[in-house]
Backbone atoms as SQL, in Angstrom:
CREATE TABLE atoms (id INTEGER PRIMARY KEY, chain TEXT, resi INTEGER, resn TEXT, atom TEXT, x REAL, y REAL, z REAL);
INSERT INTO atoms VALUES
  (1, 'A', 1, 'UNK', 'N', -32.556, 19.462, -5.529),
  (2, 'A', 1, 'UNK', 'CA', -31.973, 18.761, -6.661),
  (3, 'A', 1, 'UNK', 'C', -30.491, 19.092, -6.857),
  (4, 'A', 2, 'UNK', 'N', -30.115, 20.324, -6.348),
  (5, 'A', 2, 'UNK', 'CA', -28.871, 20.312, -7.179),
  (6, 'A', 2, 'UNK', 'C', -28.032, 20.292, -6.396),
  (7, 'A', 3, 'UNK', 'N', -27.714, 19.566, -4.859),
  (8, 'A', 3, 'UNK', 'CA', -27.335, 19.120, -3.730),
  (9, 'A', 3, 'UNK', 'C', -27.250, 17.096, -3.716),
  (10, 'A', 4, 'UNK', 'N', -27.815, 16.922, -4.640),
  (11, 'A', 4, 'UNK', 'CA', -27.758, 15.627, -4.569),
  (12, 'A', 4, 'UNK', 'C', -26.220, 14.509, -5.117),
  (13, 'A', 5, 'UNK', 'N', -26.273, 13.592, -4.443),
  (14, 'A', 5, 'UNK', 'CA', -24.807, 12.559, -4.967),
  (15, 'A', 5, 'UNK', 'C', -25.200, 12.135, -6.397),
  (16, 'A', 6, 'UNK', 'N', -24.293, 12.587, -7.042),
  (17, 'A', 6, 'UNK', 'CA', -24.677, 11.707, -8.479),
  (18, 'A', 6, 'UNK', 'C', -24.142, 10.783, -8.732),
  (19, 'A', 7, 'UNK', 'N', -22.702, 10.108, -7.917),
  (20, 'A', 7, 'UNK', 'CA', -21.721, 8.858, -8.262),
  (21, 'A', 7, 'UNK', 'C', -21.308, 8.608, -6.484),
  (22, 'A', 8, 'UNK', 'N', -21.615, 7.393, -6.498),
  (23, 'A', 8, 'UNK', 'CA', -21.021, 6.691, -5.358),
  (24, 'A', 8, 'UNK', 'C', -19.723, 5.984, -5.932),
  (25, 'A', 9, 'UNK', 'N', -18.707, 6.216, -5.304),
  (26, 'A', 9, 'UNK', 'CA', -17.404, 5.542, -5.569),
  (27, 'A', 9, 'UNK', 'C', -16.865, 5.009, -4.424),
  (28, 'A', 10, 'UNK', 'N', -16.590, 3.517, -4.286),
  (29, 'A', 10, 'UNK', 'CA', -16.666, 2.591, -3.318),
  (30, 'A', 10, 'UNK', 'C', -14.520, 3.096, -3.431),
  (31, 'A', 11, 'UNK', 'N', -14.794, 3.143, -2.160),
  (32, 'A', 11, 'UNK', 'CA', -12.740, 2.892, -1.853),
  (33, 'A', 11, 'UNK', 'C', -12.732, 1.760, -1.365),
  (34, 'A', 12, 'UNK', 'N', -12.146, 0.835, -1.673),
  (35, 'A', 12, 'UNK', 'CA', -11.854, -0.450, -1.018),
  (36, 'A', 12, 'UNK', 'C', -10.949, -0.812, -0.159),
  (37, 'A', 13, 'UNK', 'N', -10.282, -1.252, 0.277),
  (38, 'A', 13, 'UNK', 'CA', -8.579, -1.267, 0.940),
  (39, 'A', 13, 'UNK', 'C', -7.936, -2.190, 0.258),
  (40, 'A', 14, 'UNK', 'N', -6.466, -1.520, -0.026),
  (41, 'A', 14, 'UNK', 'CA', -5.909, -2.309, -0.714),
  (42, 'A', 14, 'UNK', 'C', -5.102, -3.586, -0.261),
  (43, 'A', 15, 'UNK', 'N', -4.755, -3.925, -1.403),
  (44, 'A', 15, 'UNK', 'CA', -4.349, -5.460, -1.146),
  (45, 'A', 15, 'UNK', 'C', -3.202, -5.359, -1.181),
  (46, 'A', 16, 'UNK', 'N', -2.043, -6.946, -0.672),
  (47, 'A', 16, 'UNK', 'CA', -0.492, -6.692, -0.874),
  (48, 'A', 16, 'UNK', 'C', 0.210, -6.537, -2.003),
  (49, 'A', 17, 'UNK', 'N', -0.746, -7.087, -3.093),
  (50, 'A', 17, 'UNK', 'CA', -0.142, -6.279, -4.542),
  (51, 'A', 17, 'UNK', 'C', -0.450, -4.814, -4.490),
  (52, 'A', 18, 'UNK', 'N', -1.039, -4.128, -4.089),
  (53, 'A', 18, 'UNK', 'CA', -0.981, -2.432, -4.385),
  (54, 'A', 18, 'UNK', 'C', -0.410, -2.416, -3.312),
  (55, 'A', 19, 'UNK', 'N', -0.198, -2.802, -2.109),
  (56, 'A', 19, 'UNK', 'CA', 1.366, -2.623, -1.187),
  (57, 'A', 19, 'UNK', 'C', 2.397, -2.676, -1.646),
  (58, 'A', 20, 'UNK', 'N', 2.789, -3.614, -2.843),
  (59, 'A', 20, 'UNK', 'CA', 3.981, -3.514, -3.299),
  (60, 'A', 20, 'UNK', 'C', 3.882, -2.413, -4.053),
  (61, 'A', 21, 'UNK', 'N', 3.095, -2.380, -4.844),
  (62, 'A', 21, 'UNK', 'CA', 2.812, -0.952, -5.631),
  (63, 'A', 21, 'UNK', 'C', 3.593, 0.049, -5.400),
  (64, 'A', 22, 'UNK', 'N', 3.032, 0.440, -4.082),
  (65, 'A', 22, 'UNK', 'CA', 3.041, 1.392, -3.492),
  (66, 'A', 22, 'UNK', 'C', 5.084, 1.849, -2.994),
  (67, 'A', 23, 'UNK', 'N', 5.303, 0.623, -2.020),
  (68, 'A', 23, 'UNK', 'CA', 6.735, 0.371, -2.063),
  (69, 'A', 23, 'UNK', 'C', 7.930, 0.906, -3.419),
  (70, 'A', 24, 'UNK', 'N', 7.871, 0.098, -4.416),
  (71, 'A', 24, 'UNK', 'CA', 7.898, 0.431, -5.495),
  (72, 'A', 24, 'UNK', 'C', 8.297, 1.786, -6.076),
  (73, 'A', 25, 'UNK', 'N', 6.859, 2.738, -6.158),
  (74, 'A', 25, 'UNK', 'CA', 6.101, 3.925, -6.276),
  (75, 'A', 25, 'UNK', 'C', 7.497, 4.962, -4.985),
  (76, 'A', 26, 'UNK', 'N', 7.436, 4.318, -4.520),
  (77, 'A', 26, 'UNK', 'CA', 8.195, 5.293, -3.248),
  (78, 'A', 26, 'UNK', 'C', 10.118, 5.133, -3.353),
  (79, 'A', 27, 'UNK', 'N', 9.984, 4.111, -3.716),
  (80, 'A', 27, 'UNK', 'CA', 11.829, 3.715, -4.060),
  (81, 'A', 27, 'UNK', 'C', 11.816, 4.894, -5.470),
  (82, 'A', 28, 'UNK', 'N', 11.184, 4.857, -6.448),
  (83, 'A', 28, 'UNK', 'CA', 11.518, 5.699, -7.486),
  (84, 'A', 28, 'UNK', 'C', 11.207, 7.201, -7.092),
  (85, 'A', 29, 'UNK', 'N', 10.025, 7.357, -6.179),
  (86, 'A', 29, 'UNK', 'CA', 10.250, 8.826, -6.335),
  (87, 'A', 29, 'UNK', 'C', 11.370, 9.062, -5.192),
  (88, 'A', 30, 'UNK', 'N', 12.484, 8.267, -4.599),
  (89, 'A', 30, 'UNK', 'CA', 13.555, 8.822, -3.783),
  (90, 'A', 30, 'UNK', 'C', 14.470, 8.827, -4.999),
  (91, 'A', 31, 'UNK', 'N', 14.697, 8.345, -5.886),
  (92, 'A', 31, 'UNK', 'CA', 15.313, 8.056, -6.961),
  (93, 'A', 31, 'UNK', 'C', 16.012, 6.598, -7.073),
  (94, 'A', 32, 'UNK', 'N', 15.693, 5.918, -6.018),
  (95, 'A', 32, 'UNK', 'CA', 16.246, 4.426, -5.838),
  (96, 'A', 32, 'UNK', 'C', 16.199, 3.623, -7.002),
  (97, 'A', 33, 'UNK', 'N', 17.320, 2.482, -6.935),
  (98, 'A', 33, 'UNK', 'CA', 16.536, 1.735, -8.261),
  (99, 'A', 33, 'UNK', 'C', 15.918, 0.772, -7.243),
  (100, 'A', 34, 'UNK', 'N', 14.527, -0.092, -8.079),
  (101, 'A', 34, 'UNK', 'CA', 13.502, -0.575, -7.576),
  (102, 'A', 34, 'UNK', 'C', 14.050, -1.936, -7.200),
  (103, 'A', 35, 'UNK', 'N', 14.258, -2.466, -5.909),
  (104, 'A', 35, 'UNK', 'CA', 14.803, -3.705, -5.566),
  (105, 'A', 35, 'UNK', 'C', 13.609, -4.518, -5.145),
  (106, 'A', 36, 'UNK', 'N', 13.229, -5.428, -5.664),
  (107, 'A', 36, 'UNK', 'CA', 12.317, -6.180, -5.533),
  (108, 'A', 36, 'UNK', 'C', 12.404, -7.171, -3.981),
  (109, 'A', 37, 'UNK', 'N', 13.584, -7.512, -3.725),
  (110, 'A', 37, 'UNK', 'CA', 13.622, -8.061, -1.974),
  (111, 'A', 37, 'UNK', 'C', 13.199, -7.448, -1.472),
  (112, 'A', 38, 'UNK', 'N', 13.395, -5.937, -1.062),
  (113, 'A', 38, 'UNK', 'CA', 13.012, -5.042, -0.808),
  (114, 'A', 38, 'UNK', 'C', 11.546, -4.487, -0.619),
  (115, 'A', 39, 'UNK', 'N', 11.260, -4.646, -2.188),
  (116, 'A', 39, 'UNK', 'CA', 9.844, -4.373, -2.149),
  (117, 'A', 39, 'UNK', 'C', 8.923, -5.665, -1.400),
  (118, 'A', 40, 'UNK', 'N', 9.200, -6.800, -1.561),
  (119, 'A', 40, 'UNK', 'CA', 8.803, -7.970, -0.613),
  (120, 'A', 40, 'UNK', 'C', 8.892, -8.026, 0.776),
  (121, 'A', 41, 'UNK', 'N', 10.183, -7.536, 1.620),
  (122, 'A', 41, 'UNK', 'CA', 10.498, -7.027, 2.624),
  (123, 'A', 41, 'UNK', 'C', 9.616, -6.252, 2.812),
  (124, 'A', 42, 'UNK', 'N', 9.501, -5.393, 2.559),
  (125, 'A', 42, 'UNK', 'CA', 8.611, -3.958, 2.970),
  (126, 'A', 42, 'UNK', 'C', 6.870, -4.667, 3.158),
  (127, 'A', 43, 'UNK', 'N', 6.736, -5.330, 2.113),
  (128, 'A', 43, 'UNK', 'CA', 5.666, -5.342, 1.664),
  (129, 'A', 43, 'UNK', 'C', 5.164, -6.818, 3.344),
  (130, 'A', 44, 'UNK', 'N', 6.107, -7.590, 3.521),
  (131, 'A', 44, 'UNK', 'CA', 5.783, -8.409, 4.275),
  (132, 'A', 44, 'UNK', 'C', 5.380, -7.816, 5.641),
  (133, 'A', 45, 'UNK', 'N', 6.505, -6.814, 5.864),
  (134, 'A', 45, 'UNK', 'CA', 6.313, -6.048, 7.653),
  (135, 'A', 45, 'UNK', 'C', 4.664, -5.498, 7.795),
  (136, 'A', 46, 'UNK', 'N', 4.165, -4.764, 6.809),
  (137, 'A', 46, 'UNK', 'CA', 2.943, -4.384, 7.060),
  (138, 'A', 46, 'UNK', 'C', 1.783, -5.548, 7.663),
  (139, 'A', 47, 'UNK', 'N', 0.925, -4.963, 8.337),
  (140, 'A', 47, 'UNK', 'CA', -0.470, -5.843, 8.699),
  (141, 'A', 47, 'UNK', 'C', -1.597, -5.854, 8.023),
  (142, 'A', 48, 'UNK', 'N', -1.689, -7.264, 7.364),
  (143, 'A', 48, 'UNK', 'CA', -2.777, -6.976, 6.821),
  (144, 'A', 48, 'UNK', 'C', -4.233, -7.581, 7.719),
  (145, 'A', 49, 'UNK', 'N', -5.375, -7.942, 7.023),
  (146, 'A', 49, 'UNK', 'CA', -6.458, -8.156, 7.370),
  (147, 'A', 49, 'UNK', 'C', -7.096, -9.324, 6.398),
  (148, 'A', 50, 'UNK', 'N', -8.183, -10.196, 6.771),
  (149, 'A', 50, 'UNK', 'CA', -8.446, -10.800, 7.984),
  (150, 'A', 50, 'UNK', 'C', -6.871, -11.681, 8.173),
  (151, 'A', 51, 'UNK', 'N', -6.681, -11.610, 9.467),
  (152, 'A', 51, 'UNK', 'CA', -5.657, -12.134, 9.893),
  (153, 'A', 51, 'UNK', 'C', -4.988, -13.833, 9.569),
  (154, 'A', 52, 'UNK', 'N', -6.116, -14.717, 9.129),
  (155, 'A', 52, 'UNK', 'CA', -5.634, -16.269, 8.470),
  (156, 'A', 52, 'UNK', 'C', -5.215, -15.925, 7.092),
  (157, 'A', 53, 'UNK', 'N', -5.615, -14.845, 6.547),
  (158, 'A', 53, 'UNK', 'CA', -5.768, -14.761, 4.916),
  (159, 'A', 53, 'UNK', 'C', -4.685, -14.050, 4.462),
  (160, 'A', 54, 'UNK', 'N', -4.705, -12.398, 5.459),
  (161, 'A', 54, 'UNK', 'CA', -3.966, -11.334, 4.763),
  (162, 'A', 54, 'UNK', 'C', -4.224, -10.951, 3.460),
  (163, 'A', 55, 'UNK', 'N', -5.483, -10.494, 3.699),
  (164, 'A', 55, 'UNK', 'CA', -6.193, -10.061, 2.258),
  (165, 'A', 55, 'UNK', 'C', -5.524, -8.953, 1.878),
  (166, 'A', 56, 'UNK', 'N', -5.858, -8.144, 3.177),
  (167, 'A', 56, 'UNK', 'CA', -6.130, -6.397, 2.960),
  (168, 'A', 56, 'UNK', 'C', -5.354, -5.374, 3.754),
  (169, 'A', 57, 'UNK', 'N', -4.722, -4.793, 3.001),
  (170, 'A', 57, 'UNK', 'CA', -3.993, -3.731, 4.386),
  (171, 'A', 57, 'UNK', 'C', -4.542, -2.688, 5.247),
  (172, 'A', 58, 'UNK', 'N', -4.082, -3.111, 6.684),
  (173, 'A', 58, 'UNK', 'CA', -4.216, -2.237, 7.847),
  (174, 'A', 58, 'UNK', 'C', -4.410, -0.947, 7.689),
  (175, 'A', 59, 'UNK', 'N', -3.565, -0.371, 7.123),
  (176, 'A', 59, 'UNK', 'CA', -3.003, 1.140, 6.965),
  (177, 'A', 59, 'UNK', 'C', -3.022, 1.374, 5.899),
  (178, 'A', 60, 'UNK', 'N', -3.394, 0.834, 4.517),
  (179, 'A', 60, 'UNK', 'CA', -3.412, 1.119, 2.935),
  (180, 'A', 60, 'UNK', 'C', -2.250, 0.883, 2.808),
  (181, 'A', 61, 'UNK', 'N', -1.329, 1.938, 2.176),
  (182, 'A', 61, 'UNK', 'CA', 0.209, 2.435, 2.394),
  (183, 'A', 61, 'UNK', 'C', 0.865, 3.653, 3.342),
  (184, 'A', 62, 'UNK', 'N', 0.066, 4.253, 4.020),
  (185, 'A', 62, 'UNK', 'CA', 0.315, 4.968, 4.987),
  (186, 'A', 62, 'UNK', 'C', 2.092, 5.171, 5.952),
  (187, 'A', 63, 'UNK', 'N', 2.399, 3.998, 5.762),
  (188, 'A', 63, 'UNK', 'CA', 3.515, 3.506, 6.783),
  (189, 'A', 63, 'UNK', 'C', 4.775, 3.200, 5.738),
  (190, 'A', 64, 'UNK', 'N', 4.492, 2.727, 4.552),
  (191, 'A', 64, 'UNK', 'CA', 5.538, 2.750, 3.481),
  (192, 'A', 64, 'UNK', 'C', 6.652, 3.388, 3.585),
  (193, 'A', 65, 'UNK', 'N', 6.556, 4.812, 3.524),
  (194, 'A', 65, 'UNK', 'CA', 7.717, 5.497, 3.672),
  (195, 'A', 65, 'UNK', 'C', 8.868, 5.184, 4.860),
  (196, 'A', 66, 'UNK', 'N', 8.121, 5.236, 5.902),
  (197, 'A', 66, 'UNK', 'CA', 8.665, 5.159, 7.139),
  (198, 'A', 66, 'UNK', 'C', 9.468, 3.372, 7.448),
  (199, 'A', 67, 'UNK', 'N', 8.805, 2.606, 6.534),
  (200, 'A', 67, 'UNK', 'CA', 9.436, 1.351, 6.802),
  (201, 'A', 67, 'UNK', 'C', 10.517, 1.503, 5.706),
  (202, 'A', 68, 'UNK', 'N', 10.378, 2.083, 4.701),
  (203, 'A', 68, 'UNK', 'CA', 11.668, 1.984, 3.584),
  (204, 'A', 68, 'UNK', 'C', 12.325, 2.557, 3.987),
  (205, 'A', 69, 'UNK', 'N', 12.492, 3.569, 5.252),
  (206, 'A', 69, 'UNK', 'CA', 13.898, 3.967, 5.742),
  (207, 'A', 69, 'UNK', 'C', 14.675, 3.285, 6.081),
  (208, 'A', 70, 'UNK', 'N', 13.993, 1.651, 6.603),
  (209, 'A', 70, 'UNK', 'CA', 15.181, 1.142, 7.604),
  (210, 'A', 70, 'UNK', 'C', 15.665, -0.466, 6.788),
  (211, 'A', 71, 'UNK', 'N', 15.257, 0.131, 5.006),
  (212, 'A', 71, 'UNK', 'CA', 16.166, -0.617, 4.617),
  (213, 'A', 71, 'UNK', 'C', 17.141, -0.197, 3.897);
């Protein structure tokens, strides 16, 4: 009994609104102010999933940082 799951909590993958989120989230903690092209830019380079739709991201935000360097 006292080994057992008491809450299943589903992680989902996120979508290109919590990609931008995320973008966003990362311009302020460099201290940037938040440029919204930018955050669209960023937010476009990533891959999402299923590929006609672009529901869901590839990588969550994983890669964020590394793409906001090279703007």
């Amino acid at each position: 009994d006292k080994n057992l799951i008491d809450y299943f909590i589903p992680f989902l993958p996120l979508e290109y609104k919590h990609v931008k989120m995320c973008v966003r989230a990362e311009m302020r903690a460099r201290g940037a102010a938040v440029d919204e092209d930018v955050v669209t830019s960023v937010a476009d380079e990533m891959t999402f999933f299923p590929k006609d739709e672009k529901i869901y991201s590839d990588k969550g935000c994983k890669t964020v940082q590394s793409r906001l360097d090279f703007h």
